[in-house]
N, CA, C and O atoms as CSV, one atom per row, in Angstrom:
chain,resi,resn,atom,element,x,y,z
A,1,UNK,N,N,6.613,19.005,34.061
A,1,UNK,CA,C,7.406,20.171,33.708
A,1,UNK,C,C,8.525,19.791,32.734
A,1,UNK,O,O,8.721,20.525,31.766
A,2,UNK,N,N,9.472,18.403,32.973
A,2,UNK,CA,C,10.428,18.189,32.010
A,2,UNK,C,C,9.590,17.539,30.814
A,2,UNK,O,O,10.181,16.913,29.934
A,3,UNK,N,N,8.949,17.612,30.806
A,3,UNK,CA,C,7.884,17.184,29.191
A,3,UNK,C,C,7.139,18.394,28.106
A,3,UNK,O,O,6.811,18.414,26.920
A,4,UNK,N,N,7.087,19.504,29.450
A,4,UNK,CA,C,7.209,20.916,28.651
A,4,UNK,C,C,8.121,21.390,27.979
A,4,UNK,O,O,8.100,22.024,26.924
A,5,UNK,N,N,9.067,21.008,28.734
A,5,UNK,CA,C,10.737,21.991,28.051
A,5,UNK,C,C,11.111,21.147,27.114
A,5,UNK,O,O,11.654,21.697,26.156
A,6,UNK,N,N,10.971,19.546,27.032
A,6,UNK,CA,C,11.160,19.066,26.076
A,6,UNK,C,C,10.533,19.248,24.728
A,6,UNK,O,O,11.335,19.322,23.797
A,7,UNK,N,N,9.165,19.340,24.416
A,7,UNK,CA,C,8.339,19.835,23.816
A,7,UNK,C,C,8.742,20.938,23.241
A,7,UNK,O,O,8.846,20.879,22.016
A,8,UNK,N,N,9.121,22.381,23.987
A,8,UNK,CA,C,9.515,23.382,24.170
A,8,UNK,C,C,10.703,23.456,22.952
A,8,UNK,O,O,10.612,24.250,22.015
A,9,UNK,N,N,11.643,22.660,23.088
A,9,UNK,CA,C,12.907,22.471,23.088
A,9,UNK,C,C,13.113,21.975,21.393
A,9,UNK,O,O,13.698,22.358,20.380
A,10,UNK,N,N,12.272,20.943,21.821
A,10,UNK,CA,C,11.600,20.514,20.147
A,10,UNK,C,C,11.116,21.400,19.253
A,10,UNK,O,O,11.673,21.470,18.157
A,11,UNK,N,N,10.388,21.945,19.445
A,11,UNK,CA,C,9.268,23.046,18.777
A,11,UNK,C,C,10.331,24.042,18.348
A,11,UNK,O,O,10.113,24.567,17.256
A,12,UNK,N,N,11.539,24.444,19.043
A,12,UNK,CA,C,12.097,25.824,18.675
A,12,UNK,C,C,13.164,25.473,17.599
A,12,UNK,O,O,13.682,26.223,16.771
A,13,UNK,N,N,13.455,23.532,17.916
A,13,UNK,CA,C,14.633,23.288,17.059
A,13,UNK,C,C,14.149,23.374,15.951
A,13,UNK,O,O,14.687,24.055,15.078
A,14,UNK,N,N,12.807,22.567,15.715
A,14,UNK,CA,C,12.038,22.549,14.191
A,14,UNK,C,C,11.985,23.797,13.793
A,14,UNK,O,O,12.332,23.962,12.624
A,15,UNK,N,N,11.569,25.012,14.553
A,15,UNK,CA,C,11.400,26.383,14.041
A,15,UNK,C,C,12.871,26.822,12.963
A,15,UNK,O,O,12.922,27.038,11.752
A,16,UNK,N,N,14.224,26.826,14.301
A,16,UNK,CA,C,14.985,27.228,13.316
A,16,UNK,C,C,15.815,26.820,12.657
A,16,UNK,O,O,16.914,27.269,12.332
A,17,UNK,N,N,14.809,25.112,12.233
A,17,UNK,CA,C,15.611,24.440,11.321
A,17,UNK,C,C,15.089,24.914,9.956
A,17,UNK,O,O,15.771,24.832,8.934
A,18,UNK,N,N,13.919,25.384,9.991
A,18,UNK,CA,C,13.102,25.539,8.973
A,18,UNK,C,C,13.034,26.985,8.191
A,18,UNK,O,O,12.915,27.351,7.022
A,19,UNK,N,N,13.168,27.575,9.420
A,19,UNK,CA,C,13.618,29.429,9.073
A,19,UNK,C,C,15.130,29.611,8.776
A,19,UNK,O,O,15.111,30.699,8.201
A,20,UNK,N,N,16.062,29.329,8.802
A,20,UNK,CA,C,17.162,29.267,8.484
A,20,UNK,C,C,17.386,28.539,7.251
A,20,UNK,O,O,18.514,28.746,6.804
A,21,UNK,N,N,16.682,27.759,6.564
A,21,UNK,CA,C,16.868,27.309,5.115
A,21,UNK,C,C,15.954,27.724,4.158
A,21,UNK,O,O,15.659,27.023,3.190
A,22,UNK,N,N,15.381,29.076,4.419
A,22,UNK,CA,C,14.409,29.616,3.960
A,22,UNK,C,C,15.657,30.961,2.419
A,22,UNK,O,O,16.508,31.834,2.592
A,23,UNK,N,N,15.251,30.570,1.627
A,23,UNK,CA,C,15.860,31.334,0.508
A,23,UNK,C,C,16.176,32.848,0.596
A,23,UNK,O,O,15.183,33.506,0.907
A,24,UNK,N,N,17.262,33.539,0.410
A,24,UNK,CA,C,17.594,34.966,0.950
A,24,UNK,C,C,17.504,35.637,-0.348
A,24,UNK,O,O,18.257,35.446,-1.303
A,25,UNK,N,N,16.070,36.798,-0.266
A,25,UNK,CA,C,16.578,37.455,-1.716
A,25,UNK,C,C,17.372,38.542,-1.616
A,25,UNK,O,O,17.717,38.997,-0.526
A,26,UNK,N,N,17.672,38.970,-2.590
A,26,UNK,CA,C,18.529,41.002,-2.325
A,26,UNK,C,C,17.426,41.553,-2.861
A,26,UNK,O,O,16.493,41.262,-3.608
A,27,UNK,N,N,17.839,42.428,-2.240
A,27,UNK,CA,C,16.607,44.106,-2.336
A,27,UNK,C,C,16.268,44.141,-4.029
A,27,UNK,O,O,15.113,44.197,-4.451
A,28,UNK,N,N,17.227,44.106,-4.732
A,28,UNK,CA,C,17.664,44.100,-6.092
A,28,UNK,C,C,16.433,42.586,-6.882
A,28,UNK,O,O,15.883,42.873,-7.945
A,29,UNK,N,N,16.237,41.609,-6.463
A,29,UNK,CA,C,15.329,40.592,-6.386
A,29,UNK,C,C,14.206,40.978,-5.871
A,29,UNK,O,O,13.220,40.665,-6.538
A,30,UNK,N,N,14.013,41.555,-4.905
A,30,UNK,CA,C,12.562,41.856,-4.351
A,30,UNK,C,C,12.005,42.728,-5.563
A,30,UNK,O,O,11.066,42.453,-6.310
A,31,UNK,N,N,12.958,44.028,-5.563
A,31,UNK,CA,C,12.197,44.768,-6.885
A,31,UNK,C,C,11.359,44.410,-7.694
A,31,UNK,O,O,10.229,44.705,-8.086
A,32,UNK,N,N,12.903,43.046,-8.027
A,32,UNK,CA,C,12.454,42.880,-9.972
A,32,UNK,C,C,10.827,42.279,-9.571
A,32,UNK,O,O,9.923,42.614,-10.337
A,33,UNK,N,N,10.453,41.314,-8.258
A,33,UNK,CA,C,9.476,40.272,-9.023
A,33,UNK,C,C,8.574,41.254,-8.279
A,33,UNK,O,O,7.499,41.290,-8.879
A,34,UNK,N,N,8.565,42.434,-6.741
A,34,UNK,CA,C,7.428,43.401,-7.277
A,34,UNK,C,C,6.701,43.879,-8.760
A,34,UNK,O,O,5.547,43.688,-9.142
A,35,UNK,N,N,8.000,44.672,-9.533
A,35,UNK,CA,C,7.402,45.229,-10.523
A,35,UNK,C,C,7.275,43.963,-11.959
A,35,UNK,O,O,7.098,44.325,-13.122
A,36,UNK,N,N,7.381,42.809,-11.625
A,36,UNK,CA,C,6.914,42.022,-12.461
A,36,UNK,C,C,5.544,41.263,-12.164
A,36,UNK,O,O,4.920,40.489,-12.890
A,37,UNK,N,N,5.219,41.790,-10.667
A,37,UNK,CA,C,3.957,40.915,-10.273
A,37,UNK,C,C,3.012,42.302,-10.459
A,37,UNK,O,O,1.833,42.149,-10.778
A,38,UNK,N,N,3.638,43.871,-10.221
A,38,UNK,CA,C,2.551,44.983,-10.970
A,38,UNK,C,C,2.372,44.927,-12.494
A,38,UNK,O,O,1.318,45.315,-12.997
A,39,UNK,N,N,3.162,44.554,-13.075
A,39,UNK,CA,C,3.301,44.163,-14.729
A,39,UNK,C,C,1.701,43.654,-15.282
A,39,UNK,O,O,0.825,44.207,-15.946
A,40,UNK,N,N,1.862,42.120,-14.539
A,40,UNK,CA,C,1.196,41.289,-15.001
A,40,UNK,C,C,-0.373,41.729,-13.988
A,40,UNK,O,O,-1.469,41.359,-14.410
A,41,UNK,N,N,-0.292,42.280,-13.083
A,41,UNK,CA,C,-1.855,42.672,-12.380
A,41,UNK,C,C,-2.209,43.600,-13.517
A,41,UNK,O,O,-3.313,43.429,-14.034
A,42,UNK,N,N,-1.152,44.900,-14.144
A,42,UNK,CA,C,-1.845,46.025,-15.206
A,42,UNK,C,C,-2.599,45.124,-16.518
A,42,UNK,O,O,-3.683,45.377,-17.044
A,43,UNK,N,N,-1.857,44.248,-16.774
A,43,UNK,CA,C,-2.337,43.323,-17.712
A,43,UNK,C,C,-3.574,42.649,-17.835
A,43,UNK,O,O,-4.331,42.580,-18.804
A,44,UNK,N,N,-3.660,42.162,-16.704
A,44,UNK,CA,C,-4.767,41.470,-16.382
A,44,UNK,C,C,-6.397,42.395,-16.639
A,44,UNK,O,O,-7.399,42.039,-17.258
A,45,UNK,N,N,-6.037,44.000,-15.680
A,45,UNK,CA,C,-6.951,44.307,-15.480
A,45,UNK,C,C,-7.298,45.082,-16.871
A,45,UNK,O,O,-8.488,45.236,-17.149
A,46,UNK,N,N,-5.990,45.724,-18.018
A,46,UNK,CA,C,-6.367,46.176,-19.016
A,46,UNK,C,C,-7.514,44.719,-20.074
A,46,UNK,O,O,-8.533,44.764,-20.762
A,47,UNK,N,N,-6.700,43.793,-19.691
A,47,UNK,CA,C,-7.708,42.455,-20.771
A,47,UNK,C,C,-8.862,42.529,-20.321
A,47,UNK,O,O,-9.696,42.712,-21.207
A,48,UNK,N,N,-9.459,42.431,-18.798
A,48,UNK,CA,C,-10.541,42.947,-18.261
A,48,UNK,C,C,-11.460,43.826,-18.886
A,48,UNK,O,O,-12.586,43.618,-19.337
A,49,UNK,N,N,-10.817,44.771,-18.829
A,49,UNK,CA,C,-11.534,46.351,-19.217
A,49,UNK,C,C,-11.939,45.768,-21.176
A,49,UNK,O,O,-13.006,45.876,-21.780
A,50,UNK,N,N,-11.090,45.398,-21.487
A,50,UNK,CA,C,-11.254,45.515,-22.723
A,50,UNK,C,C,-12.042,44.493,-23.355
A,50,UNK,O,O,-12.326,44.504,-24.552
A,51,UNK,N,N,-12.466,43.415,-22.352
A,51,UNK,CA,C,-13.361,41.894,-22.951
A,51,UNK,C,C,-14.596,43.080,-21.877
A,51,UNK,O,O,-15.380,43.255,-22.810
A,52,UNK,N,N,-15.110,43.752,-20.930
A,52,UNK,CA,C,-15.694,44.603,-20.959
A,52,UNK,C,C,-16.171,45.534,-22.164
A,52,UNK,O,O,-17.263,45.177,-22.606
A,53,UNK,N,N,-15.740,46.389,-22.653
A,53,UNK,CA,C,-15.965,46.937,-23.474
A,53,UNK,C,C,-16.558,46.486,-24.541
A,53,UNK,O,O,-17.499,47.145,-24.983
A,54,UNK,N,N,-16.164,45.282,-25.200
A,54,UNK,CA,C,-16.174,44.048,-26.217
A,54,UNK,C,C,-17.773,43.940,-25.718
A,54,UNK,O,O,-18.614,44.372,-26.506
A,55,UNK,N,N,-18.236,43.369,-24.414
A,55,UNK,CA,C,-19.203,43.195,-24.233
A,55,UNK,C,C,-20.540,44.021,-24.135
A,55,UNK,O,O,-21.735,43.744,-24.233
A,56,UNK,N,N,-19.839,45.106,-23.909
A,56,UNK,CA,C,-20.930,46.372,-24.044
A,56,UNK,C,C,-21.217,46.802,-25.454
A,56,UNK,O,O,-22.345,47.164,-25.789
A,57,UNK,N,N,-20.256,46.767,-26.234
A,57,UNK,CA,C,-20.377,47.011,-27.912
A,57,UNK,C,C,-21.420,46.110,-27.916
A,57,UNK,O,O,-22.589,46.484,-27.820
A,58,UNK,N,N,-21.030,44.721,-28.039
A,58,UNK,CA,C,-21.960,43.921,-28.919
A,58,UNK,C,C,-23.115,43.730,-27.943
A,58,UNK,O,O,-23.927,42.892,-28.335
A,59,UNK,N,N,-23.379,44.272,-26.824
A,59,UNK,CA,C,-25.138,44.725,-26.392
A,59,UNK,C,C,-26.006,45.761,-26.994
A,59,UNK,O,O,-27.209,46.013,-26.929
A,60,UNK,N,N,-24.773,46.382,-27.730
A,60,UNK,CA,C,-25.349,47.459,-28.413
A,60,UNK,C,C,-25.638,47.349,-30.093
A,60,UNK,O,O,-25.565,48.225,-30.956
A,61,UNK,N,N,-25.838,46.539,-30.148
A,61,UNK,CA,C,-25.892,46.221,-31.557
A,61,UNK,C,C,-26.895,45.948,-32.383
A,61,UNK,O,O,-26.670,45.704,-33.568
């Protein structure tokens, strides 16, 4: 039993040694890199669409 709680004891110190030095953003930060990570997904999927298209032209040729 005292090899549980020790264990126990261990396990929770590592926890909130590790969650407590974890980087704090502001709401104001969350935003920006949401709408910079929707940015770059619209991007992606317009280059998509459009090396698509590219490829359907020149099947048609």
């Amino acid at each position: 039993m005292k090899k549980f709680i020790l264990v126990f004891a261990l396990l929770f110190s590592l926890s909130a040694t590790f969650t407590s030095c974890r980087d704090q953003k502001s709401t104001g930060d969350k935003i920006e890199e949401a709408a910079e990570d929707t940015g770059d997904a619209i991007e992606d999927a317009a280059d998509d669409v459009g090396d698509a298209v590219e490829d359907v032209a020149d099947d048609n040729k």
